[in-house]
C-alpha positions in Angstrom: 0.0 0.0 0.0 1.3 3.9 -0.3 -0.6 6.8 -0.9 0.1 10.9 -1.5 -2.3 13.2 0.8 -1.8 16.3 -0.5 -2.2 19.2 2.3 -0.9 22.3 0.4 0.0 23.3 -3.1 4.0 23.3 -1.2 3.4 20.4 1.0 2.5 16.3 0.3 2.5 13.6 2.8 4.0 10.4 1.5 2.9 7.2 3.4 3.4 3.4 2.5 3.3 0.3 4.6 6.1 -2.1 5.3 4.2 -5.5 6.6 1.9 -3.8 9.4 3.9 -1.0 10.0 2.8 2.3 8.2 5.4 4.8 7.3 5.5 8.3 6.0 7.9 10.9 5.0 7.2 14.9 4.3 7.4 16.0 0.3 9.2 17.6 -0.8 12.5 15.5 0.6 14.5 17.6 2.7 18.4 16.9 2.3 17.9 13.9 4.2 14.3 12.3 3.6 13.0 12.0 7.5 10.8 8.7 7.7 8.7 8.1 10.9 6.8 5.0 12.1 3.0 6.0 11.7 1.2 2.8 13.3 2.0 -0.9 14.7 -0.6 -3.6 13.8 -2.1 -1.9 9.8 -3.9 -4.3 8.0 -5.9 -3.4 5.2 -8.4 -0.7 3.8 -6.4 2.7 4.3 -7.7 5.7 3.5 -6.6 9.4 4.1 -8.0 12.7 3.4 -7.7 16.7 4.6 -10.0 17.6 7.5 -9.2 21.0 9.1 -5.9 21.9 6.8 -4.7 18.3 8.8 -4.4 14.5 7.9 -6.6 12.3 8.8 -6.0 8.3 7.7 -8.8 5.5 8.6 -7.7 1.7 8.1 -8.4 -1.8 9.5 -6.2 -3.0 11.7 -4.5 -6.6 12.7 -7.2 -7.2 15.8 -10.2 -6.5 13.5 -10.3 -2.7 14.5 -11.0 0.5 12.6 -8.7 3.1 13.7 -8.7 6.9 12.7 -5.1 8.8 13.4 -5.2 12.3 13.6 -3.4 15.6 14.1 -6.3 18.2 14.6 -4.1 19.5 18.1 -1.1 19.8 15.6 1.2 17.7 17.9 4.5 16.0 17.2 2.9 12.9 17.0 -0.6 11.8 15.7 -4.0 10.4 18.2 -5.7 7.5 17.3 -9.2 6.6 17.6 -10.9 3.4 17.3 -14.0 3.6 15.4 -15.2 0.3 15.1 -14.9 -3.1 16.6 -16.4 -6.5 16.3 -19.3 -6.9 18.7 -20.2 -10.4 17.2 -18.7 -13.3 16.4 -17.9 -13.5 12.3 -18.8 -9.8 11.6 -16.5 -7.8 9.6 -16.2 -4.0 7.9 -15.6 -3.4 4.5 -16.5 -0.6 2.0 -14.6 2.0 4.6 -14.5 5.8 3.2 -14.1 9.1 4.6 -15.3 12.2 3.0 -15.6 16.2 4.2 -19.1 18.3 4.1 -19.0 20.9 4.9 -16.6 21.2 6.9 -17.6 17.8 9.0 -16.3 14.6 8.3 -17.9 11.7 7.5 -17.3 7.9 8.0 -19.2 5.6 5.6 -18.9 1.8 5.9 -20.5 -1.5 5.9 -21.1 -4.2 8.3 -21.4 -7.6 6.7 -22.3 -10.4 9.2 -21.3 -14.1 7.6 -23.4 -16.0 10.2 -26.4 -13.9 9.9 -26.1 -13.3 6.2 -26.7 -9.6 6.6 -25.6 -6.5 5.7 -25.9 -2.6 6.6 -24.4 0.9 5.7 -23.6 3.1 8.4 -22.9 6.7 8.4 -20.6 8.7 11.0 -19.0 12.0 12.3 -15.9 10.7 14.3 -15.5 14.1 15.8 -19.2 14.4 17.2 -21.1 12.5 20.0 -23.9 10.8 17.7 -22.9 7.9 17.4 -23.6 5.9 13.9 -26.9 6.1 12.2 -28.2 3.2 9.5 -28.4 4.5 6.0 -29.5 1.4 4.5 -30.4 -2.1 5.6 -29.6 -5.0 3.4 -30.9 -7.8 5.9 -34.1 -8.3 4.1 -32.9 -9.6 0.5 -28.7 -9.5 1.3 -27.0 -13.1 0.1 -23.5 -14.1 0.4 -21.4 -14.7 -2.9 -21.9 -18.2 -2.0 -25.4 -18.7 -2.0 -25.6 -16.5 -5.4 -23.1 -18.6 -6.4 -25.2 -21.5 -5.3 -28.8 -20.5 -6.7 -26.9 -19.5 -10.1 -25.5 -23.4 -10.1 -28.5 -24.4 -9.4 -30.4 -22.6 -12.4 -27.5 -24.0 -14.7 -27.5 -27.7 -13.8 -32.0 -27.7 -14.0 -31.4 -25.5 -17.5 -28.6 -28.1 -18.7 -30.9 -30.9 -17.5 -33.5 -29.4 -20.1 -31.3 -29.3 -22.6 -30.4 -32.3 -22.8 -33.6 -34.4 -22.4 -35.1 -31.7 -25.1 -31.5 -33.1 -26.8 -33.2 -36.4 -26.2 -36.5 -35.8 -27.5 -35.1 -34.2 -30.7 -33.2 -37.2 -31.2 -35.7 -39.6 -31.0 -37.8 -37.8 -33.1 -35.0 -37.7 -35.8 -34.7 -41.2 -35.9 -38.6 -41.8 -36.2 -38.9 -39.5 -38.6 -35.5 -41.5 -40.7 -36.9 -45.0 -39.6 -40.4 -43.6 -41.3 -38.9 -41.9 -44.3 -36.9 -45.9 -45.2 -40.3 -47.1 -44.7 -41.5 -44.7 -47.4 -39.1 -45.9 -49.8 -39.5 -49.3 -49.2 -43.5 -49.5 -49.7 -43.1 -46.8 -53.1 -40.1 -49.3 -54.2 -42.6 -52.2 -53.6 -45.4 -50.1 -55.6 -43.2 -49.5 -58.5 -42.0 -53.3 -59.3 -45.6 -54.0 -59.2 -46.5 -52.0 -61.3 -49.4 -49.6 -59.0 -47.3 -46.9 -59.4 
């Protein structure tokens, strides 16, 4: 992973991951390019963006977490909040993006549950007490990949089935309609030497 947040038309921030480690380095290099250790335990799903003239980067992390770092006290070194964490047992969060409006930022993201074979997007303002609010609830009509998967195997293997005895049908009628066309030709061949015809 790396990425360039862009804070000013003179100034870029430069981060990248080693393993679970996230790095990042101030552009334009100085003489001697200054790298500093962002985070300890990054796993997946980063994403960064301007909130306030500051950086702020969201990501998953190795225990399951979502974590938001950020320097809105403009400190030496960045505060990290965790957003989201499993509550149950095979839930996950995907689909993570943050996004300013007017001047408040917002958290989008799904929660996908594997056992319960639901799915929900959330909306929220990390930096104000109101908690997340449900934009839209897939639970009703939401199915894995798997059981898509499934159902669509399904529709093949009763379509093929079709096929083929319609295959079948075709084929038998074929060779009635040959066996009937030989008998045609024998009983006008029989006609002929007899003279009826």
């Amino acid at each position: 992973m790396n990425d360039i947040l862009h804070l000013s038309d003179q100034t870029s921030i430069y981060i990248y991951n080693q393993g679970n480690h996230l790095y990042f380095t101030i552009l334009p290099f100085s003489r001697v390019p200054q790298v500093r250790l962002l985070y300890r335990g990054f796993l997946e799903d980063f994403h960064a963006c301007t909130y306030q003239k500051s950086p702020v980067f969201l990501f998953k992390t190795v225990k399951n977490q979502v974590v938001l770092l950020h320097n809105l006290n403009q400190s030496s070194s960045f505060t990290e909040l965790v957003l989201l964490e499993p509550q149950r047992e095979g839930e996950g969060f995907q689909n993570l993006h943050l996004t300013v409006i007017q001047d408040k930022l917002f958290f989008f993201y799904t929660v996908c549950s594997s056992i319960e074979t639901e799915c929900r997007l959330y909306i929220q303002l990390p930096f104000e007490q109101t908690g997340a609010a449900t934009i839209f609830d897939f639970h009703s009509d939401f199915k894995t990949e798997t059981e898509k998967n499934k159902e669509m195997r399904k529709e093949i293997i009763a379509l093929n089935k079709k096929m083929e005895s319609m295959a079948k049908q075709y084929n038998e009628l074929y060779e009635y309609s040959t066996k009937l066309q030989g008998e045609a030709r024998r009983l006008n061949s029989i006609l002929i030497n007899r003279g009826l015809k």
